[in-house]
N, C-alpha and C positions, 0 to 999 in steps of 0.2 A: 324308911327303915323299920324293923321289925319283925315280928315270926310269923312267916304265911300263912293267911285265915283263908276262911270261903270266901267269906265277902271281900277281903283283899291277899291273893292269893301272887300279886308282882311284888309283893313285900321281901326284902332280905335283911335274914339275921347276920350279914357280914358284911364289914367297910372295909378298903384299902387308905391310909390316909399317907399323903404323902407331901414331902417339904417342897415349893413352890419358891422359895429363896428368900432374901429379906427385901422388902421394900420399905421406902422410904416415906414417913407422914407425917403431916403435921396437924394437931389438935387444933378446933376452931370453937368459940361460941359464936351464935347468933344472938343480935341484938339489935334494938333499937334507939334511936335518938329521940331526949326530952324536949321541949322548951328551952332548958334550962342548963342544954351542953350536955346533959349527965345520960349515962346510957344504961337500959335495963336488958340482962341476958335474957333472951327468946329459947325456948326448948331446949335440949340437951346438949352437951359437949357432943362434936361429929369429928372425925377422921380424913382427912383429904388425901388420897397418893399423890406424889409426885405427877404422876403422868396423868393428871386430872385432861379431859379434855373440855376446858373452858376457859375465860380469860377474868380477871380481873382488876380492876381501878385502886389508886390506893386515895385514902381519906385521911381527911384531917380530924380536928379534934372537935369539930363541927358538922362534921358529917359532909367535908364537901370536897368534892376531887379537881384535878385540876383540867381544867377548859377542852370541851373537845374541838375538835377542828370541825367549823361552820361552813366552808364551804369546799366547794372542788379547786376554787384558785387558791386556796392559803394550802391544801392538800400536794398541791403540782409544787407551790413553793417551798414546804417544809420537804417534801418527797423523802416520806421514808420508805424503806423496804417494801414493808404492809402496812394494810389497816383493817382495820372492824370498821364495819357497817353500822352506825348506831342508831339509825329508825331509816325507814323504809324511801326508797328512790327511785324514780325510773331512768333508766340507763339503755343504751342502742347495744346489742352485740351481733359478732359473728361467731358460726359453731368453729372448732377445730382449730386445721392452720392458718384458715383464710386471715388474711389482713387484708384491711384497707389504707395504703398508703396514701400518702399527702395528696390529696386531690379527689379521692374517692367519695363514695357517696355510703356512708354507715349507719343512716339512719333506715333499712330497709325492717330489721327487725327490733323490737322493743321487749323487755320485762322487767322487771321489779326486785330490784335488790332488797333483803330483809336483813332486819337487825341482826346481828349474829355473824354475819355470810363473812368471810376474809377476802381482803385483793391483796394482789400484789403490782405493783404500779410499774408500768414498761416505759412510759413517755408521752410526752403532748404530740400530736397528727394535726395538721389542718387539714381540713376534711369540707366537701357540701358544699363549695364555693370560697371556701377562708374560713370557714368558722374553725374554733377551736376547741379540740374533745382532749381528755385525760385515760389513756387507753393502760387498760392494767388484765389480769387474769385473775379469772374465780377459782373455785376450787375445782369446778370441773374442766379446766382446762379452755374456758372460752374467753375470747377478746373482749372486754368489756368497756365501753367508750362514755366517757360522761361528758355531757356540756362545759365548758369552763365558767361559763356564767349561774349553774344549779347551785343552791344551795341546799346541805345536805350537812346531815352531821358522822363523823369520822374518829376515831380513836388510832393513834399509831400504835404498832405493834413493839413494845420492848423487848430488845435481846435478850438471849437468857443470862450472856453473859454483865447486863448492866445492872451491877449491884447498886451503883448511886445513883439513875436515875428515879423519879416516882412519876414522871409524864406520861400517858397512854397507856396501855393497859398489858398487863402481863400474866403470865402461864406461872400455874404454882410452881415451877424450877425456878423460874428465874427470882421471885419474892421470898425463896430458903436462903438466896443469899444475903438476905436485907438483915437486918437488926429485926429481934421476932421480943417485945408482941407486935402486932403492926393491923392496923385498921383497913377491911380493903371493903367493895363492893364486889357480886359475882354479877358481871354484865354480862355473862354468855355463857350457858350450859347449864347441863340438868340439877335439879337438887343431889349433893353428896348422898348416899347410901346410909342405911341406919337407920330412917326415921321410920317411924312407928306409926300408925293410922293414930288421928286426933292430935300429933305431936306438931307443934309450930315450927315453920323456918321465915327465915327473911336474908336477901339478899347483901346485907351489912354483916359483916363478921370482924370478929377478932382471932388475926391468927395467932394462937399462943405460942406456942413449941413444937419443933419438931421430931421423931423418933424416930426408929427402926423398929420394924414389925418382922416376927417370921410370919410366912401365910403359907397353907395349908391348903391342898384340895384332896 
């Protein structure tokens, strides 16, 4: 924006600014944990929408969340919905619609599930002779088969409607239902918007409050 020069001559002396509606936020600090329990605030106060796309853990008064799920058999036996991927695994799949029912052979191709990545869990197959695989879908739509015997670590996914859970990891909708302030870690997705070159973050926050914003484009 501006009045057209030579040297910049795409410059315009005129905006349209117009209402984009209200969304919904909530105020965070970044911080970190002492020795000594006591926690010191890291860089600025940040903004989060609702529709953040990442997940979150909530923490205690020690900085410590509760237990992920260690392997793919306590995974098939808690069987929730979803889960997060919480460090990296190698898994069998198929593309598309193919399945391999009970008896097939699913070990043809192989890749590397990455922390972050979401399933959603379909059911146990025996598969390969007897063995037994935990067969769920990624986010691109592919069959994804894991050993029953890997171990691997897992976060379940909380409803948004579960305001009294604090187990496995939830989307900023569902933690506006909680009691705010409320301690969480960000285990999946990009740093919040705002920050400044040289300005600190860390993945520990306090959510404080939430508001309604008007936004403008």
């Amino acid at each position: 924006l501006g009045a057209p020069s030579l040297p910049n001559p795409s410059l315009s002396s005129t905006v349209l600014i117009a209402s984009a509606g209200n969304s919904l936020r909530v105020a965070v600090q970044c911080l970190k944990f002492k020795d000594s329990h006591k926690t010191v605030n890291v860089g600025p106060k940040l903004a989060i929408p609702e529709t953040f796309d990442g997940y979150f853990e909530i923490l205690n008064e020690d900085g410590k969340a509760v237990r992920c799920i260690e392997s793919v058999a306590e995974l098939a036996k808690k069987k929730p919905d979803s889960c997060l991927v919480r460090q990296s695994a190698k898994a069998y799949y198929q593309t598309g619609d193919k399945t391999s029912a009970d008896g097939g052979d699913v070990t043809e191709r192989t890749r590397t599930l990455t922390a972050g990545e979401l399933l959603v869990l379909v059911g146990e197959v025996n598969a390969n002779g007897g063995q037994r695989f935990l067969r769920c879908l990624d986010s691109r739509g592919d069959h994804v088969y894991l050993p029953m015997e890997m171990r691997a670590k897992f976060s379940a996914v909380a409803k948004d409607d579960n305001a009294q859970g604090i187990s496995g990891v939830h989307r900023i909708r569902s933690l506006l239902n909680k009691r705010l302030p409320l301690t969480v870690r960000m285990v999946s997705g990009q740093p919040p918007l705002g920050l400044k070159v040289g300005q600190q973050f860390c993945y520990e926050m306090r959510l404080l409050a939430k508001f309604r914003e008007e936004m403008i484009v």
